[in-house]
Residue, then its C-alpha position, 0 to 999 in steps of 0.5 A: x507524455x507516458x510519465x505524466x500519464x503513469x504518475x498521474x495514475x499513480x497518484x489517483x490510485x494512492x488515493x484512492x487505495x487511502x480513501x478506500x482505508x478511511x472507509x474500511x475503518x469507517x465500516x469498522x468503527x459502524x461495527x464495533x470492530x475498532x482496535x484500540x489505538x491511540x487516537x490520531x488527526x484524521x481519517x486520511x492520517x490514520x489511512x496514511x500511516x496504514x499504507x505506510x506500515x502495510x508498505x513496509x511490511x511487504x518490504x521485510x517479507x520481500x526482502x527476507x524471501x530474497x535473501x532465504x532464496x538468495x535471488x539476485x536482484x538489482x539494487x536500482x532500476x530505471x523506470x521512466x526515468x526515474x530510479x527506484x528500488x525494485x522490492x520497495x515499488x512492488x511493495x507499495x504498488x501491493x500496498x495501494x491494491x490491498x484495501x480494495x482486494x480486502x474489500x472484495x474478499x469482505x464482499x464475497x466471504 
């Protein structure tokens, strides 16, 4: 029952963390903040392929910091049942927060 409820919750968070990305580009767009880019689909597609790269990201500094400070860490960890990669889970979970504390930080600035 707790796995349903976590990836259940997980789910909502990702996508919320994605509609949040989509509206931040909106405001940016409204601004005239937009970086050129090529074009892509979607508001939602172009909000994925951010969280992807700001997910993995996070992951190349998490991993680089590991191996300069020489931590030992494993490599699988089970978590419910399922076994995922420590670094790689952090690093999405920080991924999904990070428009929401941009956002607040925008707010509050």
């Amino acid at each position: 029952m707790l796995g349903v409820v976590l990836a259940v919750g997980l789910m909502a968070l990702t996508y919320l963390s994605l509609a949040e990305r989509a509206r931040g580009r909106a405001r940016a767009r409204r601004r005239g903040e937009e970086l050129p880019v090529e074009p892509r689909a979607s508001s939602f597609s172009q909000a994925l392929v951010e969280l992807v790269g700001t997910a993995g990201g996070i992951y190349l500094a998490l991993v680089l910091a590991r191996n300069f400070l020489k931590l030992d860490l494993p490599e699988r960890v089970e978590v419910l049942g399922f076994q995922v990669e420590p670094l790689a889970t952090l690093s999405l979970l920080l991924a999904l927060v990070q428009p929401y504390v941009a956002h607040w930080l925008e707010r509050n600035a």
